[in-house]
Backbone as numpy.savetxt, mean C-alpha at the origin, in Angstrom:
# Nx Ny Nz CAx CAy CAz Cx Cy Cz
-0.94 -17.84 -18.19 -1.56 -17.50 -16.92 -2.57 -16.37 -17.15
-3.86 -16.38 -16.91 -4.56 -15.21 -16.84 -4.13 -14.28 -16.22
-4.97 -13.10 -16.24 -4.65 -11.79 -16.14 -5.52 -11.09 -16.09
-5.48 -9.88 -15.23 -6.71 -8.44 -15.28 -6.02 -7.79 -16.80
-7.55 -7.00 -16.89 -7.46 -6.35 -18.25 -6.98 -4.81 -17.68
-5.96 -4.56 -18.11 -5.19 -3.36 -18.61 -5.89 -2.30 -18.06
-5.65 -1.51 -16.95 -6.37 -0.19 -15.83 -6.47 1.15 -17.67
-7.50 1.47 -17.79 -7.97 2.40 -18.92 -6.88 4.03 -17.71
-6.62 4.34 -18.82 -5.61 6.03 -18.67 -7.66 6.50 -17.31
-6.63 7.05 -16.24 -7.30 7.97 -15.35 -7.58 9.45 -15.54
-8.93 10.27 -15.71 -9.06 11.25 -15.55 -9.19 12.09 -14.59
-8.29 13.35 -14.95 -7.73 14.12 -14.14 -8.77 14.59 -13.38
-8.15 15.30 -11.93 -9.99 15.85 -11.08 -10.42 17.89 -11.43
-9.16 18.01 -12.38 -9.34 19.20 -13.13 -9.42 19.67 -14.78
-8.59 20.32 -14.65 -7.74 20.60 -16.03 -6.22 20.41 -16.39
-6.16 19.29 -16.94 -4.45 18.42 -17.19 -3.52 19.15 -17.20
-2.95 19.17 -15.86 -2.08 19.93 -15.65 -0.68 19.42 -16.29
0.00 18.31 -16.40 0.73 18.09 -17.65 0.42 16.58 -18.29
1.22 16.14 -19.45 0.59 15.77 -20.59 0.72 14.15 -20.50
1.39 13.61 -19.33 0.90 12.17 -18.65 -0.21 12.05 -17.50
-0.31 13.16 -17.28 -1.08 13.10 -16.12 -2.20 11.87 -16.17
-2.33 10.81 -15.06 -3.65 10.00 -15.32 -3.02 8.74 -16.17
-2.12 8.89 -17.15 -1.20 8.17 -18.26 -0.65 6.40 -17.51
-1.46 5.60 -17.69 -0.25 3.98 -17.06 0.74 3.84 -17.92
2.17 3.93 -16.94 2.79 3.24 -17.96 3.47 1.86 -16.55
3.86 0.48 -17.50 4.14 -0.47 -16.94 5.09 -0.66 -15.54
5.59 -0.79 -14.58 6.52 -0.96 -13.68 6.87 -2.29 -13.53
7.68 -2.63 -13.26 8.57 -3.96 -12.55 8.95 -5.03 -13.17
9.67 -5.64 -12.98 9.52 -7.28 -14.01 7.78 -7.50 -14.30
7.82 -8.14 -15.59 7.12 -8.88 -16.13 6.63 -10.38 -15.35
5.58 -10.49 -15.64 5.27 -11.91 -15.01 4.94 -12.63 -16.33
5.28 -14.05 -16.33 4.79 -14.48 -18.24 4.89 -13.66 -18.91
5.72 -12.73 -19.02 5.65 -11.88 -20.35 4.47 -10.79 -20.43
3.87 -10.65 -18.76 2.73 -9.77 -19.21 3.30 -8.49 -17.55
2.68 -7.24 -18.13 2.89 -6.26 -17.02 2.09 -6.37 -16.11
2.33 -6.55 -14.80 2.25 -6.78 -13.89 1.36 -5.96 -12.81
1.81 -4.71 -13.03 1.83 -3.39 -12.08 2.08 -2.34 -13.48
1.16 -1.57 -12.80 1.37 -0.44 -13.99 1.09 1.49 -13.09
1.83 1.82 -12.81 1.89 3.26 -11.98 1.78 4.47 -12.93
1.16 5.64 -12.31 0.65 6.57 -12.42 0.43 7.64 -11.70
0.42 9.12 -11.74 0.45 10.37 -11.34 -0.62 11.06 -11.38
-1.36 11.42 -10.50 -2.51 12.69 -10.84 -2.33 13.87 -9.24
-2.81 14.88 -9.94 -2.99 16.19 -8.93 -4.14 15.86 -8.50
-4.69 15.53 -7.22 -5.62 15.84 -6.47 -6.52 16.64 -6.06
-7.89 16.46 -6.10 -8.63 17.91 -6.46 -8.28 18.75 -4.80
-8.09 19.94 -5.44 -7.46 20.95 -4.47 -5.94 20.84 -4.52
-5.44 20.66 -5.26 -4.06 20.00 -4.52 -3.28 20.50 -5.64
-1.86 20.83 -5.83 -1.00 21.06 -6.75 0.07 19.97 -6.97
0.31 18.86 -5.78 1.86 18.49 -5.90 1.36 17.01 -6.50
2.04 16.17 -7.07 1.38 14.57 -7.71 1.70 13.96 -6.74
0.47 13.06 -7.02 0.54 12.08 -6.36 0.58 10.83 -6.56
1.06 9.56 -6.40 1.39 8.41 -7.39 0.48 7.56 -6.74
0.08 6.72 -7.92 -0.90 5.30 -8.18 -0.29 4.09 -8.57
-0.34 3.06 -8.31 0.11 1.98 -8.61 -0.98 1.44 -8.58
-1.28 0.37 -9.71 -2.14 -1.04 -9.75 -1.72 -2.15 -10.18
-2.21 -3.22 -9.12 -1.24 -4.57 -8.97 -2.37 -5.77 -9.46
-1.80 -6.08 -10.38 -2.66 -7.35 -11.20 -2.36 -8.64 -10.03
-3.56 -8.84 -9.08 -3.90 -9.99 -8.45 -3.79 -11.47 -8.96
-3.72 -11.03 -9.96 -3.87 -12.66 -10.84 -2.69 -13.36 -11.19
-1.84 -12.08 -11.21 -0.15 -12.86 -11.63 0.90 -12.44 -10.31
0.21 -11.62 -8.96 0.84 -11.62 -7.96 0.44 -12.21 -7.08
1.89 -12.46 -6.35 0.67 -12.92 -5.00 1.70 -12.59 -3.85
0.98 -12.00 -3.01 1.39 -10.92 -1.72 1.71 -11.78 -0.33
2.65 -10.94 0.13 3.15 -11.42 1.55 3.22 -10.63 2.78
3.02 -10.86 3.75 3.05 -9.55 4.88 4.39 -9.92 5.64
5.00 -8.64 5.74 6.60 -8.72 6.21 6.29 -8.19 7.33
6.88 -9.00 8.62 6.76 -8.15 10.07 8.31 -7.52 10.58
7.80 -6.68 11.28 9.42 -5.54 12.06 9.45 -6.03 13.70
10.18 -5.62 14.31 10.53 -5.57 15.58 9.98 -4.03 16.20
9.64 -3.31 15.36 8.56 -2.07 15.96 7.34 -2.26 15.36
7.21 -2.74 14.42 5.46 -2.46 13.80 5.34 -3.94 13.12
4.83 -5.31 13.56 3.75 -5.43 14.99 4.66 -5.37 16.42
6.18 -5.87 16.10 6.47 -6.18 17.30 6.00 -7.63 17.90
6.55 -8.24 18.58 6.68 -9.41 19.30 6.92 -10.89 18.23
7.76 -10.29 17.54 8.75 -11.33 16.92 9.34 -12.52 17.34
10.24 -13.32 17.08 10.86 -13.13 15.57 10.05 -13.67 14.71
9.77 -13.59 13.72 9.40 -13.64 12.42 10.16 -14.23 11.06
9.22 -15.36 10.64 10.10 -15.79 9.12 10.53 -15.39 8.29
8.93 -14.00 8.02 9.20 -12.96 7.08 9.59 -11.83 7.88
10.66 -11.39 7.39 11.05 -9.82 8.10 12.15 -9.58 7.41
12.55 -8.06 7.59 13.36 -7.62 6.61 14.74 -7.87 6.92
15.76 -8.35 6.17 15.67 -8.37 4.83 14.83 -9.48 3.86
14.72 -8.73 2.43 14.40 -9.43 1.95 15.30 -10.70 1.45
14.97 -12.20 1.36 15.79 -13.06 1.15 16.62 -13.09 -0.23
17.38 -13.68 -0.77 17.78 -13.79 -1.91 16.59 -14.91 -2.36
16.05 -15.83 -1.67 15.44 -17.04 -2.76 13.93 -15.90 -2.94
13.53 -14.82 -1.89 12.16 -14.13 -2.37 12.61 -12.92 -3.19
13.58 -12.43 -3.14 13.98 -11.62 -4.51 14.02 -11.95 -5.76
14.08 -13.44 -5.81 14.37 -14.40 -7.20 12.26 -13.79 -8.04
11.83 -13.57 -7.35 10.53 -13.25 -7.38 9.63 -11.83 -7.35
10.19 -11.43 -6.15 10.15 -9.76 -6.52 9.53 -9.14 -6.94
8.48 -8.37 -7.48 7.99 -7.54 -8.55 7.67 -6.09 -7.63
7.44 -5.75 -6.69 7.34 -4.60 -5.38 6.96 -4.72 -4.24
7.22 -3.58 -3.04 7.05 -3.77 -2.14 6.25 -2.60 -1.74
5.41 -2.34 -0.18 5.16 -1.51 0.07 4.80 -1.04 1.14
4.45 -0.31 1.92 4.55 -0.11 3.29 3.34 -0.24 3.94
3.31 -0.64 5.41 2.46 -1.26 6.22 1.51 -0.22 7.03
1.29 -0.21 8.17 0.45 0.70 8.33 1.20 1.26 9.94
0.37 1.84 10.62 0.74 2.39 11.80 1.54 1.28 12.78
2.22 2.09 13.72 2.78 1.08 15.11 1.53 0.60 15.59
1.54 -0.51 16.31 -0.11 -0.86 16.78 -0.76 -0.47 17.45
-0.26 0.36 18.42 -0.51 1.04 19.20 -1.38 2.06 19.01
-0.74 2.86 17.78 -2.04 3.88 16.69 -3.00 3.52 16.37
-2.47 2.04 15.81 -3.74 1.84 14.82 -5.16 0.99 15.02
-5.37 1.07 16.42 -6.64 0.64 16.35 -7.29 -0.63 15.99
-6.49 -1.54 15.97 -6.85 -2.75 15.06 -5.60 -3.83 15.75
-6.07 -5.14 15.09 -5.15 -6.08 15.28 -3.73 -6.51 14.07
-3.74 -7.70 14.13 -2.66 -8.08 13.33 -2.01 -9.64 13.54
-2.65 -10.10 12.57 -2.27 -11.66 12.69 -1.44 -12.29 11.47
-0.42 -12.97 11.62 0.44 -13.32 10.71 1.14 -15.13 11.03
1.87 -16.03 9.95 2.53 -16.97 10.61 1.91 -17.69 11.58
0.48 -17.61 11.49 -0.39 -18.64 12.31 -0.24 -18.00 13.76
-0.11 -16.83 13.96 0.08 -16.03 15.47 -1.39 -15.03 15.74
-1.70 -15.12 16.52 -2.30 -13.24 16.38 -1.54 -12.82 17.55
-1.45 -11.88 17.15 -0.22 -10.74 17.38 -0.58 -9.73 18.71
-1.96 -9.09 17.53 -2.80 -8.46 18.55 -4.19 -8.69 18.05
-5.15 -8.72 18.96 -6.87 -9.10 18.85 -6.70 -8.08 17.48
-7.95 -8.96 16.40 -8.75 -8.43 15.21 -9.91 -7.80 16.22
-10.09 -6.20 15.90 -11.25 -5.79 15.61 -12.72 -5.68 14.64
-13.59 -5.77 15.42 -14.84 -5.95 14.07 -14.92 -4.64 13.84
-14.84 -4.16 12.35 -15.14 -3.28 12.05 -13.76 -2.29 11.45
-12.84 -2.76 11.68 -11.56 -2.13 11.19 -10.81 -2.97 9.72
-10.15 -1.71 9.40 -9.83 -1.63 8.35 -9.03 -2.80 8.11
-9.10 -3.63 6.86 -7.97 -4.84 6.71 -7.57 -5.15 5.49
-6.42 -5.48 5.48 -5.43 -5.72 4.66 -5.33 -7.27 4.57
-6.09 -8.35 3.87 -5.93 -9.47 4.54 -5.44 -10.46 3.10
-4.70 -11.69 3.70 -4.00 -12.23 2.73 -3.96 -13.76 3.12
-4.35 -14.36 1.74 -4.72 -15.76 1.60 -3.89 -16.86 1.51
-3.89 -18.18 1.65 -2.89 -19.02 1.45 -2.58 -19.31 -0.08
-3.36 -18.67 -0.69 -2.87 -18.87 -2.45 -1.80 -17.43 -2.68
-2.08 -16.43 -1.61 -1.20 -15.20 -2.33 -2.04 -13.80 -2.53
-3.50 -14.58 -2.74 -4.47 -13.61 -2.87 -4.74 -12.38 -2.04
-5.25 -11.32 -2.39 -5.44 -10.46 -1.24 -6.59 -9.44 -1.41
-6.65 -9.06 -0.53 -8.20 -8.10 -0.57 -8.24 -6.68 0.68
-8.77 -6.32 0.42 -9.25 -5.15 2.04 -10.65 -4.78 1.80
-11.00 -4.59 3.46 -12.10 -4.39 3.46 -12.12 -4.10 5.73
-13.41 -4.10 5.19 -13.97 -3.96 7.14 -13.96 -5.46 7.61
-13.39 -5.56 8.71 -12.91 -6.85 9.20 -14.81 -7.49 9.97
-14.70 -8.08 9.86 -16.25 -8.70 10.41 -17.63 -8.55 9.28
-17.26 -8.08 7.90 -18.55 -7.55 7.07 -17.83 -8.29 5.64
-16.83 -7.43 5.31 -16.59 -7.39 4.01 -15.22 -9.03 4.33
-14.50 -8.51 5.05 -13.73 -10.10 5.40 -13.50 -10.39 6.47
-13.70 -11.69 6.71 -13.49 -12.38 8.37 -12.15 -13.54 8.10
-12.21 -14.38 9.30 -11.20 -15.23 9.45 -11.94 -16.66 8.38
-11.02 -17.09 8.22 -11.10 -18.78 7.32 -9.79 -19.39 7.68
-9.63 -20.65 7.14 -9.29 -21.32 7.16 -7.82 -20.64 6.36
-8.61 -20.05 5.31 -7.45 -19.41 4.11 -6.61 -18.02 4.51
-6.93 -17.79 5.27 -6.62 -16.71 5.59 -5.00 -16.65 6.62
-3.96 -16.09 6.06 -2.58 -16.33 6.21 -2.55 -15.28 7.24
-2.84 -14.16 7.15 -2.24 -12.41 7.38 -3.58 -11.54 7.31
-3.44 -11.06 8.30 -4.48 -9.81 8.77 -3.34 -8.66 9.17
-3.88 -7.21 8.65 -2.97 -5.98 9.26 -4.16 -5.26 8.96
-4.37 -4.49 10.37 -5.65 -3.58 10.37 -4.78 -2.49 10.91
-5.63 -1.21 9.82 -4.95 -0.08 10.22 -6.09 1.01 10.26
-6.73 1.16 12.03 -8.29 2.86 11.89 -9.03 1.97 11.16
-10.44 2.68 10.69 -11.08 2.42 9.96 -11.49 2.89 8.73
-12.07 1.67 7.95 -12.29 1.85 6.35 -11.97 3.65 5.99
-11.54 3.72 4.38 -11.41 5.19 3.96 -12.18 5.00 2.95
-11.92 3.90 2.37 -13.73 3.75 1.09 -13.92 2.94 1.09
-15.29 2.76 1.33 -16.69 1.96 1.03 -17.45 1.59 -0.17
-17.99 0.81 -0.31 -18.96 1.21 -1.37 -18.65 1.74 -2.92
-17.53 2.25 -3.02 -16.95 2.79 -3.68 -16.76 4.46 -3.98
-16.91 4.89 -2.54 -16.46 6.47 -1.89 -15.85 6.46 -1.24
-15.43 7.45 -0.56 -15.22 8.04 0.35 -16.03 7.72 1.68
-15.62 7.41 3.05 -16.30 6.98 3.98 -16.67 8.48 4.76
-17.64 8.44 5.54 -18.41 9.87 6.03 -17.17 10.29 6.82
-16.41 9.49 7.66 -15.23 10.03 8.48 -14.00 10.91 7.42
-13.97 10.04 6.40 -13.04 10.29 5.00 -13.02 12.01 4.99
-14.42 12.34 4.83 -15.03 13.19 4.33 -14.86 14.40 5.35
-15.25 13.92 6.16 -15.23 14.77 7.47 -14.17 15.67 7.78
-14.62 16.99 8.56 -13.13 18.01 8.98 -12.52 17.37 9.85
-12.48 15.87 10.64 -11.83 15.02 11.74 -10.71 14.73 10.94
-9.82 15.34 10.47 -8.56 15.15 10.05 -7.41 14.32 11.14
-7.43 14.59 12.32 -6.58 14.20 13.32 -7.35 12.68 13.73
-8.86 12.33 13.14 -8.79 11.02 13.03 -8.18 9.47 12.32
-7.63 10.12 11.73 -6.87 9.52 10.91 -5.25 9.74 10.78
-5.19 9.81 12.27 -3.32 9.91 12.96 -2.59 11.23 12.88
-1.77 10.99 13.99 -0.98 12.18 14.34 0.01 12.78 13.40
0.19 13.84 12.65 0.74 14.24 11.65 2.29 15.08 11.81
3.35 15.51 11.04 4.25 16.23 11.08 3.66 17.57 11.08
4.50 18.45 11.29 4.50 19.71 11.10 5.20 20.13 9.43
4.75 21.65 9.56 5.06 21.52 7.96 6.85 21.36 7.99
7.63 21.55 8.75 9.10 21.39 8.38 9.62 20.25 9.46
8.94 19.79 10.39 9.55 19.49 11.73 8.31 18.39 11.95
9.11 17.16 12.63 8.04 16.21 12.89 8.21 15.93 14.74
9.11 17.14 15.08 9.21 17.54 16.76 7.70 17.35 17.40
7.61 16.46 18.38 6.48 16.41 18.89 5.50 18.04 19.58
6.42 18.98 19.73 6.20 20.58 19.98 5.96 21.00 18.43
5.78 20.34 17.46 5.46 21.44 16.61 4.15 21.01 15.79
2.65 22.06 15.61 1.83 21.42 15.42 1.53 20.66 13.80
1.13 19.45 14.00 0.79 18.67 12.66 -0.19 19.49 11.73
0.03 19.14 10.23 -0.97 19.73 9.26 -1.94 18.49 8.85
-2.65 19.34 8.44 -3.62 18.30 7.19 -3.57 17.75 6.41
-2.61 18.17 5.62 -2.00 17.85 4.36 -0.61 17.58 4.85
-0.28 15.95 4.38 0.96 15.69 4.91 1.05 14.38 3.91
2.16 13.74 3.91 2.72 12.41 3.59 1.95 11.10 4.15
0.73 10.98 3.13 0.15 9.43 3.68 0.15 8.58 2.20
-0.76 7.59 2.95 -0.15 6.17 1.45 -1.59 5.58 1.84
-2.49 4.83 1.37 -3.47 4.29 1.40 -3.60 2.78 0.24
-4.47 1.82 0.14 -4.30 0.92 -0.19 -5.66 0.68 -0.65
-6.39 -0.11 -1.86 -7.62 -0.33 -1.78 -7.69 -1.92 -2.99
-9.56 -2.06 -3.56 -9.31 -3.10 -4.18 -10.64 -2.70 -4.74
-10.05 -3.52 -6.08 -11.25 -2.96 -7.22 -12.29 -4.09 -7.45
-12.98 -4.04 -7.66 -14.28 -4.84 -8.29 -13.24 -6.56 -8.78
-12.23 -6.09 -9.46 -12.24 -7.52 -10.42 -11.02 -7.64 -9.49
-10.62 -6.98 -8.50 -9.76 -7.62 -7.70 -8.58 -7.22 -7.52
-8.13 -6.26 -8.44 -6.84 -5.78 -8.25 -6.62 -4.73 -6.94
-5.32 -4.37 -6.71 -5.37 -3.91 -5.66 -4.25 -2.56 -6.39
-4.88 -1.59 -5.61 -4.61 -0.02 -5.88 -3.80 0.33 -4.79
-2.65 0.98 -4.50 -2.29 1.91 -3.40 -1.95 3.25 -3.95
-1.76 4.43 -2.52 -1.60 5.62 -3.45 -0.99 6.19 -2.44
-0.46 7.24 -2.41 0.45 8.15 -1.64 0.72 9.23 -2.31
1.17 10.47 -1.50 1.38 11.69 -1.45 1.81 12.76 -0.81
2.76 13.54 -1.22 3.30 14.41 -0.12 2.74 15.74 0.49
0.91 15.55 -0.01 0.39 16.91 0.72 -0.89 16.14 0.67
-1.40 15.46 1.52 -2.70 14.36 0.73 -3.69 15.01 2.45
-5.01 15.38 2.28 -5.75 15.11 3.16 -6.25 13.72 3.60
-7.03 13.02 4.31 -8.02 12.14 4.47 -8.44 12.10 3.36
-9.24 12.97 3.16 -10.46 12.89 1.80 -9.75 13.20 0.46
-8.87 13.67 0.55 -7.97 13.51 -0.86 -7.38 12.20 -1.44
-6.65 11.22 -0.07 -6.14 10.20 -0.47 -7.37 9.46 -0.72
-8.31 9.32 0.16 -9.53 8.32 -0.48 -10.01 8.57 -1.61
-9.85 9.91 -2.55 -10.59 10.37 -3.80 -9.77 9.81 -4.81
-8.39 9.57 -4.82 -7.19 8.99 -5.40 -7.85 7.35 -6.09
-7.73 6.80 -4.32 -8.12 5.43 -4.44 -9.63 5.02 -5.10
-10.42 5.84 -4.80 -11.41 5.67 -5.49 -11.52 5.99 -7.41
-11.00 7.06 -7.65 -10.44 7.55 -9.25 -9.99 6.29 -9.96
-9.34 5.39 -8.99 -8.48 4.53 -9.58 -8.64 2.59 -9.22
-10.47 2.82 -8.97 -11.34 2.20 -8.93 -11.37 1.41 -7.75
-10.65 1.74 -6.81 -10.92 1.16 -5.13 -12.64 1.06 -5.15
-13.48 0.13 -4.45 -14.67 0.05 -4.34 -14.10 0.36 -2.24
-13.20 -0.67 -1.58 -13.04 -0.60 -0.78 -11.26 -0.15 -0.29
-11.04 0.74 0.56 -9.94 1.12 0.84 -9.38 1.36 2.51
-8.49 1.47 2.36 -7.79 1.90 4.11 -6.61 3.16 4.19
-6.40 3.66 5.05 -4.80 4.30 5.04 -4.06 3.66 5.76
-3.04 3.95 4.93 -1.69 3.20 5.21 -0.86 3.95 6.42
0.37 4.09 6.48 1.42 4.49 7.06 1.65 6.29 6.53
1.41 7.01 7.70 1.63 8.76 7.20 2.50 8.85 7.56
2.92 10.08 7.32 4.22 11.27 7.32 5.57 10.81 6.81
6.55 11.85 6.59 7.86 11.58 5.47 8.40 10.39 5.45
8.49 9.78 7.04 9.66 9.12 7.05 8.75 7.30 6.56
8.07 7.18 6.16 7.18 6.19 5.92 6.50 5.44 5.10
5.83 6.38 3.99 5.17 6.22 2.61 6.19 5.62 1.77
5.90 4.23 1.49 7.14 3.98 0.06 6.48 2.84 -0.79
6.88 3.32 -2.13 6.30 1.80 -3.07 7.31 1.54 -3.73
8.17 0.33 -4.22 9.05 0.73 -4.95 9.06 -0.94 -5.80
9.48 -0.88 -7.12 9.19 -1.54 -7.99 10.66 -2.57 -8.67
10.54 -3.38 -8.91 12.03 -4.15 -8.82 11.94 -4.64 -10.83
13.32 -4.20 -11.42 13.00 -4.99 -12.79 14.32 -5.35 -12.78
14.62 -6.40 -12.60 15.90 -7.50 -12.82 15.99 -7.37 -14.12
17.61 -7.59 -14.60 17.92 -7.87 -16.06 17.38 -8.82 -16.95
17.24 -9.70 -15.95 16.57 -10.87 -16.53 15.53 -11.93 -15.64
14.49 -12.92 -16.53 13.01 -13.19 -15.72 13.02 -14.02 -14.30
14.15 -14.25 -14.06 14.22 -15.03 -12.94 15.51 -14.36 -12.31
15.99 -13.51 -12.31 16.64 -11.94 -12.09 16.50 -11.53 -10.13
17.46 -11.88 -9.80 17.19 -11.13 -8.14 16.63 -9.72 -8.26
15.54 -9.38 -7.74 15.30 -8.12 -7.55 16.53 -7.34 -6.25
16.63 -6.08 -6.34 17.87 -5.14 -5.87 17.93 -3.84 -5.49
18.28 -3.30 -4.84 17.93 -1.69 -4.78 18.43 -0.96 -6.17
19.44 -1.73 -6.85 19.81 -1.44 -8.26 19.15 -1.64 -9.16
18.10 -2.35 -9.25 17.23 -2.38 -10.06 15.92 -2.11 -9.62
15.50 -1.42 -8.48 14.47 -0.91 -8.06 14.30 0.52 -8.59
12.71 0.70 -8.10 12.34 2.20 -8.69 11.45 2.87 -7.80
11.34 4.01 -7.41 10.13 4.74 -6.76 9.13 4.95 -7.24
7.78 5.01 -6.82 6.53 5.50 -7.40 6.56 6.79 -7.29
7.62 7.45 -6.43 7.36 8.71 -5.91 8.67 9.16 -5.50
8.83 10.57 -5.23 10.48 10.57 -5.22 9.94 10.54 -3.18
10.06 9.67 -2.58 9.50 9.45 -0.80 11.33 9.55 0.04
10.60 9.57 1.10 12.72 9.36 1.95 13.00 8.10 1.84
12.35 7.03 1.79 12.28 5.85 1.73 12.46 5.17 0.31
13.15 3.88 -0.16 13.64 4.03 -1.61 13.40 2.58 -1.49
14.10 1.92 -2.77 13.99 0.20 -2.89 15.10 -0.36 -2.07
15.94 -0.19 -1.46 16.72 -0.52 -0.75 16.14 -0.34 0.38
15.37 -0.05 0.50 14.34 0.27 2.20 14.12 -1.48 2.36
13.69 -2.82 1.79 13.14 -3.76 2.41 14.59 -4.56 2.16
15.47 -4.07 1.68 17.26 -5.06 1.67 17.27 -4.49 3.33
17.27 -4.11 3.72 17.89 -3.29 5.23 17.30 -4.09 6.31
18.19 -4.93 6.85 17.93 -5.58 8.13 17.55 -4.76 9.33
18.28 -3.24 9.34 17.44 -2.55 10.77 16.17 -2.09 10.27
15.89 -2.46 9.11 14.41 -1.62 9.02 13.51 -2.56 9.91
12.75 -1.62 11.05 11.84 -2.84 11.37 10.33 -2.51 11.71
9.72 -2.15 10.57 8.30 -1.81 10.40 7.89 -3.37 9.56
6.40 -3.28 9.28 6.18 -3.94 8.70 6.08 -3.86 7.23
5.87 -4.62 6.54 5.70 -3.94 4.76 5.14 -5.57 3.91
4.62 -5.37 2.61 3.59 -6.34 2.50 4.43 -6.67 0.59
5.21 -7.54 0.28 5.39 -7.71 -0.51 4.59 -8.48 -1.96
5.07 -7.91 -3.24 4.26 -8.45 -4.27 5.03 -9.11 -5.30
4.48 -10.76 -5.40 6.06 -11.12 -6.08 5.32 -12.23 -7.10
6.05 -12.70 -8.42 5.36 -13.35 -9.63 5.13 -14.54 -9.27
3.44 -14.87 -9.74 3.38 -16.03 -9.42 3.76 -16.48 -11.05
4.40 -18.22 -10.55 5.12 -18.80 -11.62 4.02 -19.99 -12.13
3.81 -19.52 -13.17 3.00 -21.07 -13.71 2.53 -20.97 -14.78
């Protein structure tokens, strides 16, 4: 089965603060015998705490959008959590979806439904009847087809072009959702800048990047995704209780994936046993081996 060529070690946005920093090393079951997903750590310029990278070889995955009973809401749904035993047989990671809909500004179509109206111009997460997947601005970079399985729009674009978008950039920090406080996510206590977000993007040859962090601005998480060759990107799902990637390696190749054999990209509140959990009911977008 083909394959993307191997993400080259990332340079740091300073001076290497320790001695993997930027460093891929492999995550999750193998697909054909080849790595799949390969995760990574860098400090963020301005920033002290790491932040984790994952890149997902498009060519040997192919992605699914999982719906909740809070985030889209108006269920039931085929895919929803838990994950099945016959889609664990498959497995390779999972990861988290974006705002309640209500936040996020955008639509969400899945299972031949729309859920809620696609906006032109918002951010998308969109996914094909082969497995394929992409993001971009809904009406420019991708529209509706025939092929098209799953739409999840979350605000708008965070990179373009292959930057940072002018909003990205911008001191409009509170455009890009309502945040925790630094100890307390009490609606009385005020949100920071730097908080727990996750973002998602896609590179030139197609792979798809996400990233997260537990002190990340706007313009920090888009500098991530871009480092780590996003041309186009979005943000994901903010604050503690939310951000999660987590990576599944069964004992063996046709191996149920498990919270026992799962792994974090990040030490998040949220773990690999987060998409086994029937009350979980957000949405989340799974990545599992294609066989052939």
């Amino acid at each position: 089965m083909p394959s993307l060529a191997t993400p080259t070690r990332l340079a740091s946005f300073g001076a290497r603060t320790y001695a993997a920093e930027g460093a891929w090393h492999p995550a999750g079951r193998h697909v054909d015998g080849i790595a799949a997903i390969y995760e990574t750590t860098l400090i963020p310029p301005g920033g002290t705490a790491r932040a984790g990278i994952a890149w997902m070889d498009d060519k040997l995955l192919s992605a699914r959008l999982y719906s909740g009973s809070v985030s889209p809401g108006g269920g039931p749904y085929r895919y929803t959590a838990p994950v099945s035993p016959a889609a664990a047989a498959s497995l390779v990671a999972a990861f988290n979806g974006g705002f309640k809909m209500a936040d996020a500004h955008g639509g969400y179509y899945t299972e031949g439904r729309l859920i809620d109206p696609l906006i032109a111009g918002a951010a998308s997460l969109v996914i094909y009847a082969d497995g394929s997947v992409t993001v971009g601005a809904w009406g420019t970079d991708v529209r509706m087809s025939r092929t098209v399985v799953a739409v999840r729009q979350n605000l708008v674009p965070l990179v373009a072009d292959g930057r940072p978008t002018a909003l990205a950039a911008s001191p409009d920090w509170q455009a890009w959702g309502n945040t925790c406080g630094m100890f307390s996510c009490a609606a009385s206590v005020p949100g920071i800048e730097r908080q727990w977000r996750s973002g998602v993007g896609v590179t030139t040859d197609g792979a798809l990047v996400y990233a997260a962090g537990p002190t990340l601005d706007p313009l920090q998480l888009a500098q991530l995704l871009v480092r780590a060759g996003a041309v186009r990107g979005m943000e994901l799902d903010i604050n503690p209780a939310w951000p999660v990637f987590a990576s599944y390696d069964p004992p063996t190749v046709d191996g149920q994936a498990a919270p026992s054999n799962g792994a974090n990209l990040l030490n998040a509140k949220l773990g690999p046993q987060t998409f086994f959990e029937s009350s979980y009911a957000r949405d989340f977008i799974t990545m599992s081996a294609r066989r052939g």
